[in-house]
N, C-alpha and C positions, 0 to 999 in steps of 0.2 A: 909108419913102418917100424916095428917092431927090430931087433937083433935076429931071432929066428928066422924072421920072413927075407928080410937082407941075406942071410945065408942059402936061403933057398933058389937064389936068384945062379949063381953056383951052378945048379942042375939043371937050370934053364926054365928054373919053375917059379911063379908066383901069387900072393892070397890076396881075396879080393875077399871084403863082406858083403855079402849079396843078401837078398829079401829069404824069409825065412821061407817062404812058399815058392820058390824059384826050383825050378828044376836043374838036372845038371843037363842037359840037351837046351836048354833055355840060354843056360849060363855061356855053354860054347857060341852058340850064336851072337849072343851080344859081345862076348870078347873078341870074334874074330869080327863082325862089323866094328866094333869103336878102334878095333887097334891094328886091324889089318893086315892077322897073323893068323898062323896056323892052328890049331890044340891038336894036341895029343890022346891028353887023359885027364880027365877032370875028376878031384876027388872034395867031396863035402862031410862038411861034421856041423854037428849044434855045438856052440860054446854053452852052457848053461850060466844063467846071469847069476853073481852073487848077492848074498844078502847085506846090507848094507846099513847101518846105522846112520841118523840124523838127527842132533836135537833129542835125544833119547828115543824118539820114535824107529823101527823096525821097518826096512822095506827091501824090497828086491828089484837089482839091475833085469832088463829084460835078455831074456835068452837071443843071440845073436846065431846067423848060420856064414860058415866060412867055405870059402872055393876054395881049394887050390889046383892052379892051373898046369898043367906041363905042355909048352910048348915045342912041336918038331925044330927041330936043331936047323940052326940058321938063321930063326925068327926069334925078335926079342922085343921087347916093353921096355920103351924108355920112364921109368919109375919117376922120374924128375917133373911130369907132368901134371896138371889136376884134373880131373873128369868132374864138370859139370851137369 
């Protein structure tokens, strides 16, 4: 958990990294069965992975894809949890 994503908790909204091939109608479903809450609106981006030095050698983090969640008011996500 990042500072940004803690902020967004605020709106009642939270980021989950999800599989890069996941849809957002995919995404809703699995957050409301594992957390047994509402969604609202669900919005996604690619992070693009950066390039990375090692040992002199040249190589690139993989591109990751982010949810973020908004949940109907009333319903919330205890964050303090791990999903296995």
């Amino acid at each position: 958990m990042t500072e940004k994503s803690t902020n967004l908790n605020q709106f009642n909204q939270y980021s989950f990294i999800v599989s890069k091939d996941s849809k957002a109608s995919e995404i809703k479903q699995a957050i409301e069965n594992i957390f047994k809450v509402k969604v609202q609106k669900i919005n996604t981006l690619i992070i693009k992975g950066k390039i990375k030095s090692f040992k002199g050698s040249i190589g690139n983090k993989k591109d990751q894809k982010k949810a973020i969640v908004t949940l109907i008011e009333g319903n919330t996500i205890d964050s303090s949890l791990e999903i296995k």
